[in-house]
C-alpha positions as CSV (number, residue, x, y, z in Angstrom):
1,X,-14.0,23.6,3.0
2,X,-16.6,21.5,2.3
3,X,-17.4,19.5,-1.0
4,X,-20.3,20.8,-3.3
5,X,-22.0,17.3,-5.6
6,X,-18.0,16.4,-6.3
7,X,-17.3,19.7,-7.2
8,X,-13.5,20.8,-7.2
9,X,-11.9,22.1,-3.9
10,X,-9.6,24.8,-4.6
11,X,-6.4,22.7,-3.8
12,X,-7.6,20.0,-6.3
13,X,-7.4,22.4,-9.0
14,X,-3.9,23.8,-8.4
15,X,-3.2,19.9,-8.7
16,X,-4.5,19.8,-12.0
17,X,-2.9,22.7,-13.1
18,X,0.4,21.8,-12.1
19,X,-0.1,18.2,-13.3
20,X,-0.2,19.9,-16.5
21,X,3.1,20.5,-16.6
22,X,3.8,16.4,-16.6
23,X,2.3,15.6,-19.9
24,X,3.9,11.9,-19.5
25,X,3.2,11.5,-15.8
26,X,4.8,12.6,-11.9
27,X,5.5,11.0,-8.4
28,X,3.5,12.8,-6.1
29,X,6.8,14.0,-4.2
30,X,7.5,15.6,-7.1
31,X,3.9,17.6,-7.4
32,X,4.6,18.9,-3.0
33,X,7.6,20.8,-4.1
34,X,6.6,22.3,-6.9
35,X,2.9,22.9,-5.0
36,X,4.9,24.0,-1.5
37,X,2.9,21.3,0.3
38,X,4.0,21.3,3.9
39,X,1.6,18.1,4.7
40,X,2.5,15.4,1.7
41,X,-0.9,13.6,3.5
42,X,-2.8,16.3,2.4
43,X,-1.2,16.2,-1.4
44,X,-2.2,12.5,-1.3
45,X,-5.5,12.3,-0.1
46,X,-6.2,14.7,-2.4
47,X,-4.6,12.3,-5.4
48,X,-6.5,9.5,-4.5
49,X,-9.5,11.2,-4.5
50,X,-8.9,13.4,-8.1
51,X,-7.9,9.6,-9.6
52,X,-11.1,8.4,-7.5
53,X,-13.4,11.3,-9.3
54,X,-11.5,10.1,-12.7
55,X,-9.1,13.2,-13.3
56,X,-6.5,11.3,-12.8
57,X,-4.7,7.3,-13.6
58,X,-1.9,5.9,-11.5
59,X,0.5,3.0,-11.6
60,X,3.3,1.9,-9.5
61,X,6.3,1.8,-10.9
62,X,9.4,-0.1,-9.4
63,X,12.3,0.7,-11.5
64,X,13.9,3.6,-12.3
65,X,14.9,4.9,-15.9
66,X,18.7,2.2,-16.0
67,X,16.4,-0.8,-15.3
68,X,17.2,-1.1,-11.9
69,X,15.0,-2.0,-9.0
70,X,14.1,0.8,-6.8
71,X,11.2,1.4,-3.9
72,X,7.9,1.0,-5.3
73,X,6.4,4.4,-6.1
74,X,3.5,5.9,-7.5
75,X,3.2,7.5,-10.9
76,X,0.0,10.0,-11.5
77,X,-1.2,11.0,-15.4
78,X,-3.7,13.5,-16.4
79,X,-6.4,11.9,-18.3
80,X,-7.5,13.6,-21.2
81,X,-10.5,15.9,-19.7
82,X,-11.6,19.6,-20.2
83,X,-12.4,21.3,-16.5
């Protein structure tokens, strides 16, 4: 499908919609099962282009909830938009 002046691709929307459900934030891994994403490249091309177009923030985070190091991973929010 091909991109309209930064318009919304169908896929990107069912992002957005599902991110809703994560008020405080989700790993993208996360976002593929609940999505039924059989290509997780897809899912996160599609990320870094929703966080390029400003839908969405990110940060890595490195520890999980005890404090303890774990594998870097990335953590995706909403921003505060109307679409």
């Amino acid at each position: 499908m091909r991109r309209k002046n930064n318009q919304l691709v169908p896929f990107e929307k069912s992002i957005i919609e599902s991110a809703k459900q994560y008020p405080d934030g989700f790993y993208g891994y996360q976002l593929s099962k609940v999505l039924d994403v059989k290509h997780n490249g897809t899912l996160y091309r599609a990320l870094r282009r929703l966080e390029e177009m400003g839908y969405l923030e990110s940060r890595t985070e490195t520890s999980n909830a005890d404090g303890y190091l774990s594998p870097a991973r990335r953590v995706y929010k909403l921003k505060d938009i109307s679409i």
